[in-house]
C-alpha positions in Angstrom: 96.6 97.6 139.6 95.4 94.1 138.3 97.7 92.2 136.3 98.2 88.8 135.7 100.8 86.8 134.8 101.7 85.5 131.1 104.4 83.2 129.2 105.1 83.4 125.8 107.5 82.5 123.5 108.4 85.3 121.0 111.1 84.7 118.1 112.3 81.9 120.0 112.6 83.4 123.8 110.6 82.6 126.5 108.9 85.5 128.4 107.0 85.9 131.5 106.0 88.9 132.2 102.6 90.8 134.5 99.7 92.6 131.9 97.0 94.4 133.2 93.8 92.1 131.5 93.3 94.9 128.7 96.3 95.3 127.2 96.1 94.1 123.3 98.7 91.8 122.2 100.2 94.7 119.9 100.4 96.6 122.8 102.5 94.1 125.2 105.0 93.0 122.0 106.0 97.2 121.8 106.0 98.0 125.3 107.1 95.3 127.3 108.9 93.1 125.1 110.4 96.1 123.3 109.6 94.6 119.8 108.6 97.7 118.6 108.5 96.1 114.8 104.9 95.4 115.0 102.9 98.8 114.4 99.6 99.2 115.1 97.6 101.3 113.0 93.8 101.1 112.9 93.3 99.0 115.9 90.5 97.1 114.6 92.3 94.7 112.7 91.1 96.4 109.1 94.6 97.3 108.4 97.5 94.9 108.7 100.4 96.6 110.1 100.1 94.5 113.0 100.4 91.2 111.7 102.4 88.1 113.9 102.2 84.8 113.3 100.7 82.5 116.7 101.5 79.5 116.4 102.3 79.9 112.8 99.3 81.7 111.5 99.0 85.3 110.5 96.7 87.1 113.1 96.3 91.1 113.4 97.7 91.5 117.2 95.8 94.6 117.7 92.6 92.1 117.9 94.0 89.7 120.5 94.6 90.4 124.0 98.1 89.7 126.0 96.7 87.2 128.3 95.1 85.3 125.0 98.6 84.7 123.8 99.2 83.0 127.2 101.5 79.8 126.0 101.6 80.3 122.8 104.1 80.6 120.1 105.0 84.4 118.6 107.1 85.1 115.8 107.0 88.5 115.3 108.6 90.5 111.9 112.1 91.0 114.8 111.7 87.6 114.2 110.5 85.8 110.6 114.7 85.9 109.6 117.2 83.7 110.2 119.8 86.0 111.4 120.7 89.2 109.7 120.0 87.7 105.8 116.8 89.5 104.6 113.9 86.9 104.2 112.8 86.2 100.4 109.5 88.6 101.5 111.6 91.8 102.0 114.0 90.9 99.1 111.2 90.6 96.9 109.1 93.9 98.0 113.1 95.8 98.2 113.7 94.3 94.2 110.0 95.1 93.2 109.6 98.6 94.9 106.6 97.7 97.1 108.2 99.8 99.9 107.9 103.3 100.7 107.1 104.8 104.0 107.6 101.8 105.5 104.5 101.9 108.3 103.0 99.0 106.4 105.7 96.7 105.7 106.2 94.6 109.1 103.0 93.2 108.6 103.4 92.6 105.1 106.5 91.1 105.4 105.0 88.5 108.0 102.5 87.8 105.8 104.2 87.3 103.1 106.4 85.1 104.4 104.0 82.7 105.8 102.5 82.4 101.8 106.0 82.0 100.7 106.7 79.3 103.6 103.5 77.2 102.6 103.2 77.8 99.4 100.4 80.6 99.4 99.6 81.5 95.6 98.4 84.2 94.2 97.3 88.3 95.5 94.6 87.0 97.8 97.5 87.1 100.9 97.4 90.6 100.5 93.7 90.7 101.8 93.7 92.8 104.9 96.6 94.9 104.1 96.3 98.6 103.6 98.9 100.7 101.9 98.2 104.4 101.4 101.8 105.2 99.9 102.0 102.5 96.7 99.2 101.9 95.2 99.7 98.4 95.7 101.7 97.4 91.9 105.1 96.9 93.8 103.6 95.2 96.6 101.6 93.0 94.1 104.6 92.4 91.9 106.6 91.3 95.0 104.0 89.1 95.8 103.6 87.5 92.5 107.8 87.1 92.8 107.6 84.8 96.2 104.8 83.4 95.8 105.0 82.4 91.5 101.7 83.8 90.9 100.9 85.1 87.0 99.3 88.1 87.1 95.9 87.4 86.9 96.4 85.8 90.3 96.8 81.7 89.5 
């Protein structure tokens, strides 16, 4: 088998571990580092439930490969709290009922969290982000909650 040899730091811990070439970063989070948190959905990066942050930006992990995450930073949604408080992203989409089978919501919460970290106004954040279970007004609202946005979006 070829493999080949990566480091990455996810949530804070340093891992090396062998991937064959192929393997998508979703893949490698779920199976090798056991972070099963990050679901992967579509696989083209259309639907959001994969979203991490590298290096502090939200990126759909079902696009990268493992070996492209080589030295980089991971935080995955195992990983945007501090300890076992819920971040201000799930409080908001709990309070505003923007939950419900719960498939979507890693990714949401991730990226969510990075608006509400730097200030990210307004519904656009939820670009890239299916929900078939909503219909998107609690998700919206919880948005609007974290991120101060009016309704029409400013």
């Amino acid at each position: 088998m070829n493999t080949r040899s990566v480091t990455m730091t996810v949530n804070g811990v340093t891992h090396t571990q062998n991937t064959e070439p192929r393997t998508t970063l979703a893949d490698h989070l779920r199976t090798a580092l056991r972070l099963t948190g990050t679901h992967i959905g579509c696989g083209t990066g259309d639907c959001g439930a994969c979203v991490i942050l590298l290096d502090g930006e939200p990126v759909c992990s079902c696009l990268l490969l493992a070996v492209q995450a080589d030295g980089h930073d991971i935080t995955t949604v195992e990983g945007v709290a501090d300890g076992p408080d819920l971040t201000p992203a799930q409080h908001a989409l709990i309070h505003k009922h923007g939950l419900q089978c719960g498939f979507c919501t890693p990714g949401l919460v991730v990226r969510l969290a990075h608006a509400a970290a730097h200030g990210t106004p307004g519904e656009h954040v939820l670009a890239g982000h299916l929900c078939r279970c909503t219909g998107y007004g609690g998700i919206r609202a919880a948005v609007r909650m974290i991120t101060g946005a009016t309704r029409d979006g400013s």
